[in-house]
N, C-alpha and C positions, 0 to 999 in steps of 0.2 A: 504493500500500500504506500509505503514511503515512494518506492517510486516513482507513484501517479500523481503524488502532489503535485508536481512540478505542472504535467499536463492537463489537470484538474482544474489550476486556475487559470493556464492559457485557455481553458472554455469558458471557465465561471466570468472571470472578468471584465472581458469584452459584454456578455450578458447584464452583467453588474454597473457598465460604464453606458451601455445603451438605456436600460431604463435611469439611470439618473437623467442623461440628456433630456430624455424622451417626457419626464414629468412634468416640466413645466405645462408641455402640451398637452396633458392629461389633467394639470389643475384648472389650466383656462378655462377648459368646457365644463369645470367641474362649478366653479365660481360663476361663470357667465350664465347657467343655468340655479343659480340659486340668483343674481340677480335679475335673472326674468323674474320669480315669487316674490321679491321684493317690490319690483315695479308693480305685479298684480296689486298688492298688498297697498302700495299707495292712487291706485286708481281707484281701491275699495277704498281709502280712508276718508273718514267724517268732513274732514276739512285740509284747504289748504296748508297749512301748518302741521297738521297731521302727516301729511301724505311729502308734505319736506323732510320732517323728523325719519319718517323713513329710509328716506333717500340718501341722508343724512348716516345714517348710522351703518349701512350699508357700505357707505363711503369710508367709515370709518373704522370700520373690519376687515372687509375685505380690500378696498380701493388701492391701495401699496401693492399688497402681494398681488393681487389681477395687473398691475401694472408692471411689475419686474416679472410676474408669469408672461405676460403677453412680450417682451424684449428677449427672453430663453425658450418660446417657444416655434416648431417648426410652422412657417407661416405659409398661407394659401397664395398661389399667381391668380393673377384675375378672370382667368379661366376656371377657376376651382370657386371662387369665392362670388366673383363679378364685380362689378364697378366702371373705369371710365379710363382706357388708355390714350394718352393724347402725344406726338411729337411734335415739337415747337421748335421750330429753326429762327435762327437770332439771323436779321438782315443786315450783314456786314456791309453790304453796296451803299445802303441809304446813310450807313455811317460815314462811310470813303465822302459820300457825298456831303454831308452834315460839315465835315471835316475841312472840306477844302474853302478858302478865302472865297467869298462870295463874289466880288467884283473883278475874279481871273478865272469864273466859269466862261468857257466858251464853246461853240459847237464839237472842237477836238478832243476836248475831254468829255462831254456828255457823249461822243462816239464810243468812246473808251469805256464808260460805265454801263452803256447800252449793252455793248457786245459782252463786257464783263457778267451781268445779270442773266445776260441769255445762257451762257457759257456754262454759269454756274446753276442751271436746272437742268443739266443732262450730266454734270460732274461733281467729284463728294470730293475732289482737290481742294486744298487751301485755298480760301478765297484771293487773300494778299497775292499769292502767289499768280492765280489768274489773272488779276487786274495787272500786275507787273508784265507779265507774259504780254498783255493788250495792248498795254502803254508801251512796252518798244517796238510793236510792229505796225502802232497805229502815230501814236505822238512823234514818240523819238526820230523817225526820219522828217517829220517837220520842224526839228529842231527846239521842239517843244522837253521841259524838265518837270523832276517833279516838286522841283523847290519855286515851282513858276504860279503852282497851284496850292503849295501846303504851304506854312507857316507855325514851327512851332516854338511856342515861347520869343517870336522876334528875332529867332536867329537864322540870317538870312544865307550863312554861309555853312548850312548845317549841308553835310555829304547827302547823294541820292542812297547811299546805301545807308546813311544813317536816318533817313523822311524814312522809305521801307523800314526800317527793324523799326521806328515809333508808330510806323501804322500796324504793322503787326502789337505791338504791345496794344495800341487801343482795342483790337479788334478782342484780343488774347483777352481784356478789361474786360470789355462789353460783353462775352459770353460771362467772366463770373461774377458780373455786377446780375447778368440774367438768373444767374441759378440761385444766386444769395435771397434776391427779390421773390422768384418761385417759392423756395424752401420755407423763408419767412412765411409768404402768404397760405400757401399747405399747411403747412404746421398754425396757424391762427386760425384755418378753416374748419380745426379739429378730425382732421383725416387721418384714419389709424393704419400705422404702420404705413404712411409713400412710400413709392421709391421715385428719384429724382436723380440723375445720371443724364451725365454728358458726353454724346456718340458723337464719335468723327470731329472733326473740327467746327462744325454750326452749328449743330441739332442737340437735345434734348430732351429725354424722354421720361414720361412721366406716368406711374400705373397708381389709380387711385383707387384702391380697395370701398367698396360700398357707398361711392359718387354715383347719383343718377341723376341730375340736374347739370344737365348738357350745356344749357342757356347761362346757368350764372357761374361753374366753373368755366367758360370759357370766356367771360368778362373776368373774372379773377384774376385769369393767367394774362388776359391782354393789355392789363389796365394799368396805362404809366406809371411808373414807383413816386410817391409825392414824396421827398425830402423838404423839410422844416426846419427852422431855426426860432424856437419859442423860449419866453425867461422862465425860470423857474421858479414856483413860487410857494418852496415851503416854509411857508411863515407861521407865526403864531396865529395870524385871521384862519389858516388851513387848519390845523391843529385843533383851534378850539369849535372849530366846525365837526371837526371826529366826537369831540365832547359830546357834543349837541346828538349825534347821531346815537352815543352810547343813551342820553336822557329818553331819548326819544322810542327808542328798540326797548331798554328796561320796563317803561312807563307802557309798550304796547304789551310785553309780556305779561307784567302786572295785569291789564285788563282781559287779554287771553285767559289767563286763569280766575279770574272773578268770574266772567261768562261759565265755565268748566262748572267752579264750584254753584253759580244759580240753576245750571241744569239739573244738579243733582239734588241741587233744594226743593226744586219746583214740580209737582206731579205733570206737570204741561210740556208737552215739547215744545223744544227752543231749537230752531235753525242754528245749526253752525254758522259761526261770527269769518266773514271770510276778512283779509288783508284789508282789502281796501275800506270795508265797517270800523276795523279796529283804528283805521290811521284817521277816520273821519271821530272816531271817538278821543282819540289824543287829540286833537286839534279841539274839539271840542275842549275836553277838559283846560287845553292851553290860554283857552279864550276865556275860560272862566279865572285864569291863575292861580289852578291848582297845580299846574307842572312845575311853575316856576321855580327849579330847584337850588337858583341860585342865592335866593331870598326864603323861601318854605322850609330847605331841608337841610342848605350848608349851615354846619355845626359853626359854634365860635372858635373851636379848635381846627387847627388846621390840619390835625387828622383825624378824621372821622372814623376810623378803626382803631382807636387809641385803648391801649387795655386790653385788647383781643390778645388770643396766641397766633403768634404765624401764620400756621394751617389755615385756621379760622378767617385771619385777614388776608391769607391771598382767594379765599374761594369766595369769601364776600366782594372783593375787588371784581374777580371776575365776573361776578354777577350783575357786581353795577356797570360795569363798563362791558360790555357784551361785543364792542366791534373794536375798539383800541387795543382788546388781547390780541387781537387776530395777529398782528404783527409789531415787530421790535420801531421803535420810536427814538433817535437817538440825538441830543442838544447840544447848538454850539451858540453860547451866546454873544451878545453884540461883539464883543473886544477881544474875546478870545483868537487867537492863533487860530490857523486852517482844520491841524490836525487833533488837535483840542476838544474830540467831541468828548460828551458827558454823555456814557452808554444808556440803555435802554432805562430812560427816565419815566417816572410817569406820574401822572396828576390827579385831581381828583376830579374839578370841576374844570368846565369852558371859560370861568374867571378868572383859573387859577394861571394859566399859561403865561409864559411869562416870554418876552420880545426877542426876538434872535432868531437861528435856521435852525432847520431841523430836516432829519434825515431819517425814510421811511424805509423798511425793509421789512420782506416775508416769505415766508415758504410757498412752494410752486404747491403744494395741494392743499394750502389755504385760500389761495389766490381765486377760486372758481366761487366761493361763499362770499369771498371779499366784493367781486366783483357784481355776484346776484343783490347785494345791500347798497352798493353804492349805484344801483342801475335803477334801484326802484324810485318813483317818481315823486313821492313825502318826502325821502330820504335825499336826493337830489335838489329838492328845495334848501333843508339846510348847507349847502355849500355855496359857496361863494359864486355867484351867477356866472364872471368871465372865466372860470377853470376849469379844466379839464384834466381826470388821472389819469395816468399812463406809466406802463410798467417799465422796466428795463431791457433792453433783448437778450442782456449777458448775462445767467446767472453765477454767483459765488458757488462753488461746491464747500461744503465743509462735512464734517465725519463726528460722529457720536464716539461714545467710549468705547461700542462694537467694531467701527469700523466701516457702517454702514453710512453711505453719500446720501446728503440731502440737497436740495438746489434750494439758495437763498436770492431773491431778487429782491433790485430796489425799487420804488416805484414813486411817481411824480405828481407834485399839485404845479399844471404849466398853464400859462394864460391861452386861451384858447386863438386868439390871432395871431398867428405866426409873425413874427419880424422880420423875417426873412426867406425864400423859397429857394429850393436847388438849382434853378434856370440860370441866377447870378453865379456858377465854379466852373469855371474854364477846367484847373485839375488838381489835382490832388496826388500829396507822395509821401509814400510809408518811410521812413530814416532814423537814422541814430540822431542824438543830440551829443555835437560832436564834446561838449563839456561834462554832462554825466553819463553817457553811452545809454540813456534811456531812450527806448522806442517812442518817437513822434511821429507826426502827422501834421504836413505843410499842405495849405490850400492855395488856390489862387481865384481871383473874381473876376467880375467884366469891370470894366470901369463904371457904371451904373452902378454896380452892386458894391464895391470899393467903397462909394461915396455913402452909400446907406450903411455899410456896413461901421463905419469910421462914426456915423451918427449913435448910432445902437450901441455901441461898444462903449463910446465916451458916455453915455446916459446911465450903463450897466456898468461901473468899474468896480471889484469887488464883489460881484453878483453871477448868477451862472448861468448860463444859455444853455440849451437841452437840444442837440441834432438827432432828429426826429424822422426814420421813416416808414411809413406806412404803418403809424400810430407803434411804433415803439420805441424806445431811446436807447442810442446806440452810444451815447456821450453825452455829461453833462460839464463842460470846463470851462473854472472859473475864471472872468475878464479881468485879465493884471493891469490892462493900458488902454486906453484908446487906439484902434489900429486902424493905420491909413495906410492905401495904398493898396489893400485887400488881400494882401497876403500874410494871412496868420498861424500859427503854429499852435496844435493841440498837444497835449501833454496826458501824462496823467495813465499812460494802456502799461497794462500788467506783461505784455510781451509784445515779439514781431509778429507773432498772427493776431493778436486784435488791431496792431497799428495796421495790419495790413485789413483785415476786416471792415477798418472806420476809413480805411481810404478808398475802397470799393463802395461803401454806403455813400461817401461823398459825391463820389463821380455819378454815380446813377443817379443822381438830380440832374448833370451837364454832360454825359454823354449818353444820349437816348438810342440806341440801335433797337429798333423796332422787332415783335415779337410774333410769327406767323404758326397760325397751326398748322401742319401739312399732312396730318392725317389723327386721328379719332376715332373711337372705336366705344362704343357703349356692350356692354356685359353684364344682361341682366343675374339677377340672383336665383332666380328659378333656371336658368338656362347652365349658371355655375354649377347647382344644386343637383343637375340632370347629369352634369358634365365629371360631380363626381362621382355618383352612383356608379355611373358605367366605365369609371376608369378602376375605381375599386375592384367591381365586378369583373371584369378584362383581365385584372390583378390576381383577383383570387382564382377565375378559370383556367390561366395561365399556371399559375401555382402549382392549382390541384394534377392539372394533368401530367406534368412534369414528376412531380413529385409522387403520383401513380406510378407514371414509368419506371423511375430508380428503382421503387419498390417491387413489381413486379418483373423487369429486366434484373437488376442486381441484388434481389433478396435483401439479406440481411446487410450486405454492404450499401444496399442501396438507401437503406433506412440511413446511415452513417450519413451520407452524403445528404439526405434530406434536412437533419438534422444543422449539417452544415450551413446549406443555402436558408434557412429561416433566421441561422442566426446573423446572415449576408446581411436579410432586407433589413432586419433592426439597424445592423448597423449602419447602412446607406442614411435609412433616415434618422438616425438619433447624431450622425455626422452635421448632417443637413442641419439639424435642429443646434447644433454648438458653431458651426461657420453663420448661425441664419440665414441660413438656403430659405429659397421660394420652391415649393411644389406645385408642378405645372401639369399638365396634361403631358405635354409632352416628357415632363420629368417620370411619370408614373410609366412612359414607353420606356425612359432609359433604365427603370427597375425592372420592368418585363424581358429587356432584351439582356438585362445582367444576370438575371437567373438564369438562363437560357446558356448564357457563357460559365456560368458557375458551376453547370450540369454539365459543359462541355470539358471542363478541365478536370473534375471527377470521372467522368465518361472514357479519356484516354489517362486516368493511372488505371482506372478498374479495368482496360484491354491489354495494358505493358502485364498488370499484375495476373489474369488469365492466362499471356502468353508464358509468364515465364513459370506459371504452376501448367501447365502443358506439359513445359518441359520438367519437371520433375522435383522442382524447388519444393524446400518447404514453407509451411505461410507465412514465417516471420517474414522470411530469406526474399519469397516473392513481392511482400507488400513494400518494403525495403528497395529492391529493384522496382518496384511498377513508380513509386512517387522519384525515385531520382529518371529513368528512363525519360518519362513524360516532362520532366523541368523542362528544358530547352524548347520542346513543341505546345508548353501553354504558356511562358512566356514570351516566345515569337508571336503568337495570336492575341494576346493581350496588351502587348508593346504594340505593337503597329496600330489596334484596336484605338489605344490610348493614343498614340499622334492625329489621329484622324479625328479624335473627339477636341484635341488643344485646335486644332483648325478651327473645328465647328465651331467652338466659345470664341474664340480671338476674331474669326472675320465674319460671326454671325451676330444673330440678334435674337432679342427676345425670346421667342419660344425656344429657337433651333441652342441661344445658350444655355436654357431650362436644360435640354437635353442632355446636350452635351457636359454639363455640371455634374447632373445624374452620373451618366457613366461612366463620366473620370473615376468616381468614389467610388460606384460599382465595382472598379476593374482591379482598385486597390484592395477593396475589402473582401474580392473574390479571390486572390494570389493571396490573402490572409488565409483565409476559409478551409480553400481548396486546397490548401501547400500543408499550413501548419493546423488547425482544428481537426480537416477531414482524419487527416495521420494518427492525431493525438486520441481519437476514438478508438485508433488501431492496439497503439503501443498499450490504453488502460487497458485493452480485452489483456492483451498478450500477458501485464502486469501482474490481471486477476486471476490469471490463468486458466483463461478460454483456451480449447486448445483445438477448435475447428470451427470453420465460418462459412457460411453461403455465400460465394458470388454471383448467383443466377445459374452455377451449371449443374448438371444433373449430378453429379455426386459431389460431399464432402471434402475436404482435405486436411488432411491430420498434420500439427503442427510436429 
């Protein structure tokens, strides 16, 4: 028995390593269908608050784990699932065009970009590279340059090989100003699990699991990016407006539960109190000034938990202040130093707030509650009429004493009229700061934009500006100087990929290279639904007959080999499920045609190993010879096998990569299988001391 350890757990383990992978995918369905009860459960409940509390608590059981299950688990292509594949090619020409000085367009060059445009809908070549191809068989013999039509930065004596490599970098921009913008907007549109991928030099494609609104994701995807430059304005007027909203949510609670307890007092039914009754009864009570908490209920002391224990005063805290727990609040007052903040302060009343900034920050799966309170329209009243919140697009990771990442974002009180729009940035450039080798970020303006900017800057000195886009904040840095001349320097990124980050948000205000679908595909759910049934089924028919075969062709050895290929398909998909493979239609063919190959490379040891008990071996002796005999003729078939799949993924696409991904892993986990598992089946018999085995032929053979 000692001996079989060894091969024991070259079987157990791979088993052992599959289902762990494999669980996550097993809990999602597990949880996803206890949140369907939950939902039932709140479309039965009494009232709206009821039927939040629900939703609520659901959230806060399970919501984490369904969210790191669904990141580990093996996920569906849109063929399996459905939803909305779209590719979108970014229009490099109209950029060329954008690009060049406006009063040196002339017939010679719109020849140029004609033929360019045309050129490039029958070719997936570099665009730069076609336009350059045009321009010396079109321009350059008319003596025409391309320093005749570009201009960059005023330098008139910049090389043609150096205008080329700057129109290639724009273009190189413009595709990852396109996918930054996508990505953003996908991910705000709450689409689970995109995938968002840049093919070839122009295109990009995009599969969106459980989209069927054709019409508004394709205004999504087309709809200019608006970059903003707004002040920020967390002040104590913002702060003591959070106040207000705690008074306001406590005092509705309060009457929630007086309703609660009159129904139970009352033999008469009483209609459930919905939201909008309970905020017309606060307002009510407000008008009478019995809210007024600032006069009715603040104590003389200035703290009104005074005496308490701890415990006691942090749960009474949270109970009066119901929306300021939500997130950390942290003060810097008037004179203080920059970095001088006074951490997670907090108050009692809207009175108490005292003058100075303040700086908001919270957890990504607080943020969805945060946001349902500050959207409601009582609750929006008390805030300050010109402001608008707005969260951060970068979040802080930090780690618990486990070990476990949480994402911290910061989020903004900004005036709602921008001070400035994107249209005013010529460019923008990620660099060192050659005195503390910190990551910056230089911009540059029109002249227009200069002069306003130089206005705003001198008005705002000591104060911060918030670059803003497509409602999220990518940077908030504070004004040191009045800046003229529109060239200013941001500070302040934690590395070169966010300075590189906040230079690509820059530019997609000022360089617009326009966004084309060129193809679309809707996939409904019922048709996914259909599409898996019968790939399953295809799956398992496939299976079964095969795996009849071995049994009835190879008897008892052929069970081995079944044995084997079962523990193949786990591992193909529990592989899938640790890289986050997509499973495709097509992927479920590259399982069927691996089993196929899996039975193939068992199929020629189980003929070497018949050949050489023919000749008179014994069965250690044979099975020993049939798996070396066979090496060489199942790795030639599985080698070539595997070149032909690295083709399919590198110069195919979508589905044919599905495939092709599949039977990469196939081909490895079958030379696993078939080499080392099928064998190790052999050596435990040989170990246990089996001492005769069926290969399918009519007699026995004694070891």
């Amino acid at each position: 028995m000692k001996k079989s350890i060894g091969k024991i757990l070259l079987i157990v383990l791979p088993i052992v390593f599959a289902i762990i992978l494999l669980y996550p995918t097993y809990r999602v369905s597990e949880i996803e269908s206890t949140k369907e009860k939950y939902i039932q459960q709140a479309k039965n409940a009494k009232s709206p608050e009821d039927s939040l509390q629900i939703l609520e608590r659901f959230e806060k059981e399970y919501g984490k784990e369904l969210l790191e299950a669904k990141t580990r688990r093996i996920k569906l292509g849109l063929d399996l699932r459905g939803g909305m594949y779209v590719t979108l090619e970014v229009d490099i020409v109209k950029m060329l065009e954008d690009l060049v000085q406006k009063d040196a367009i002339d017939d010679i060059f719109m020849q140029v970009l004609e033929k360019t445009k045309n050129d490039a809908k029958n070719s997936n070549d570099d665009i730069i590279d076609i336009f350059n191809k045009n321009f010396e068989e079109i321009a350059r013999p008319k003596r025409k340059f391309l320093s005749d039509y570009y201009d960059f930065g005023g330098d008139a004596l910049l090389s043609e090989e150096r205008i080329l490599e700057k129109l290639r970098e724009n273009a190189d921009e413009a595709i990852e100003q396109v996918l930054q913008v996508i990505r953003q907007r996908v991910d705000k549109y709450g689409i689970s699990e995109p995938t968002v991928q840049k093919v070839g030099g122009r295109r990009i494609i995009l599969e969106l699991p459980g989209v069927t609104n054709e019409a508004e994701m394709k205004q999504l995807l087309q709809t200019t990016a608006r970059l903003e430059f707004k002040l920020v304005r967390n002040d104590e007027n913002l702060l003591a407006a959070f106040y207000k909203i705690d008074e306001f949510l406590k005092k509705e609670k309060e009457i929630a539960k007086s309703n609660e307890i009159s129904k139970v007092d009352t033999s008469q039914k009483v209609a459930p109190t919905s939201g909008k009754e309970l905020s017309q009864n606060v307002d009510t009570l407000q008008a009478q000034g019995s809210t007024d908490t600032t006069k009715a209920t603040e104590p003389d002391t200035a703290d009104p938990y005074a005496g308490m224990a701890q415990e006691e005063k942090s749960r009474r805290y949270i109970e009066d202040h119901p929306f300021t727990t939500l997130f950390i609040t942290n003060y810097l007052p008037p004179d203080a130093e920059r970095g001088q903040w006074q951490r997670d302060v907090r108050f009692y009343y809207a009175s108490q707030v005292p003058k100075g900034e303040y700086d908001f920050q919270i957890f990504e799966d607080v943020w969805k509650k945060f946001e349902e309170i500050i959207n409601r329209k009582e609750v929006r009243a008390l805030l300050p009429y010109d402001i608008e919140i707005l969260r951060g697009a970068k979040p802080e990771i930090i780690k618990d004493q486990t070990g476990k990442e949480f994402k911290l974002y910061n989020f903004f009180g900004l005036k709602k009229d921008p001070e400035l729009t994107g249209e005013v940035i010529v460019d923008a450039i990620a660099t060192y700061d050659p005195q503390t080798n910190q990551p910056i970020v230089t911009m540059a303006m029109t002249s227009e934009g200069a002069d306003r900017w130089a206005k705003i800057t001198g008005a705002n000195i000591k104060k911060r500006i918030a670059i803003v886009l497509d409602n999220l904040v990518y940077s908030a840095p504070v004004v040191q100087d009045k800046i003229i001349g529109g060239h200013s320097q941001i500070t302040g990124m934690s590395s070169p990929e966010e300075a590189k980050l906040l230079k690509i948000v820059l530019k997609a205000g000022a360089l617009k290279a326009p966004v084309q679908i060129v193809e679309e595909r809707i996939i409904g759910p019922s048709l996914g639904e259909d599409s898996i049934q019968k790939g399953i089924r295809s799956l398992i028919l496939a299976g079964i007959l095969v795996l009849l075969f071995m049994m009835v062709y190879y008897s008892t050895a052929g069970l081995f080999a079944n044995v084997a290929v079962l523990i193949n398909i786990t591992l193909i998909v529990s592989i899938m499920a640790a890289f986050q493979g997509t499973l495709t239609l097509p992927g479920i063919a590259g399982i069927i045609l691996t089993i196929g190959m899996a039975v193939d490379a068992n199929i020629l040891i189980y003929e070497r190993v018949r050949e050489e008990l023919a000749k008179g071996r014994s069965y250690r002796s044979a099975v020993d010879e049939g798996f070396t005999k066979a090496l060489s003729a199942i790795l030639d078939s599985n080698i070539t096998t595997f070149l032909t799949a690295i083709i399919l993924y590198f110069f195919g696409a979508g589905p044919i990569q599905g495939f092709a991904m599949t039977l990469m892993i196939g081909i490895i986990t079958t030379l696993f299988t078939a080499l080392l598992i099928s064998k190790a089946f052999f050596q435990i018999s040989f170990n246990l001391g089996v001492t005769s085995l069926s290969f399918g032929q009519p007699k026995t053979v004694v070891s």
